[in-house]
N, C-alpha and C positions, 0 to 999 in steps of 0.2 A: 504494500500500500504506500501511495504515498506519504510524505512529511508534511501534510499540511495540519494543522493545527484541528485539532477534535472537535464535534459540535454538540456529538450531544452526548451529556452526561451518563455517568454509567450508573449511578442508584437507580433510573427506572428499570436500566436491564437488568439490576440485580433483582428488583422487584420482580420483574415480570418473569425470571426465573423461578425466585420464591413461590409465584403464583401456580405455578405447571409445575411443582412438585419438590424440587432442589429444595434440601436443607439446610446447604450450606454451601455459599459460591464462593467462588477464592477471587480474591481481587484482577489474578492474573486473565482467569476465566472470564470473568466480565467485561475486560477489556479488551480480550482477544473478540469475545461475542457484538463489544461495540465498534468492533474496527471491520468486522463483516459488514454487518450491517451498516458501517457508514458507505462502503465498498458501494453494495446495493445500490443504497439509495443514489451516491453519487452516478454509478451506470445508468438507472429508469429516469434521472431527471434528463442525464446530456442526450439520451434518446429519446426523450417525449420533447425537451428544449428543439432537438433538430426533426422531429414528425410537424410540431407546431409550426417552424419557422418555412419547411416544406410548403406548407399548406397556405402560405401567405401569413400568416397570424404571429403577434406578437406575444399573444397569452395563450397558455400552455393549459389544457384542458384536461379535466376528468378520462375522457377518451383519450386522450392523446397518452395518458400516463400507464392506464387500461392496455392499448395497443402496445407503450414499449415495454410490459411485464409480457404481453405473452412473445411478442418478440424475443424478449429476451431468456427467459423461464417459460418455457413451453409448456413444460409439466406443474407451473403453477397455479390451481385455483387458489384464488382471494375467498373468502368467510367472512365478507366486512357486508 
């Protein structure tokens, strides 16, 4: 990953661990779990950023975020 500076904090991931069962998360865990998912999220934004911009459009839509997950995670269904 790169070195750019972390955005989001890691007590919700420690949380959201907690919640899905973990008793006890080690620091290292939770920052490896929040350097994935910044991962993610930085790949589905640069590829809905560049679907949006495609399309003429300067704002980056529901769809457009939708189409770069399954672009990118084919085998991912959402649950939201």
């Amino acid at each position: 990953m790169q070195n750019k500076e972390k955005e989001i904090p890691i007590a919700p991931i420690d949380r959201i661990m907690h919640q899905e069962g973990a008793e006890r998360v080690s620091e290292e865990a939770a920052k490896y779990l929040r350097d994935i998912i910044e991962n993610i999220v930085r790949q589905i934004a640069r590829e809905a950023s560049e679907l949006s911009k495609h399309a003429g459009r300067k704002t980056v839509t529901r769809d457009d975020i939708e189409f770069a997950v399954r672009r990118l995670y084919r085998q991912y269904t959402p649950t939201l």
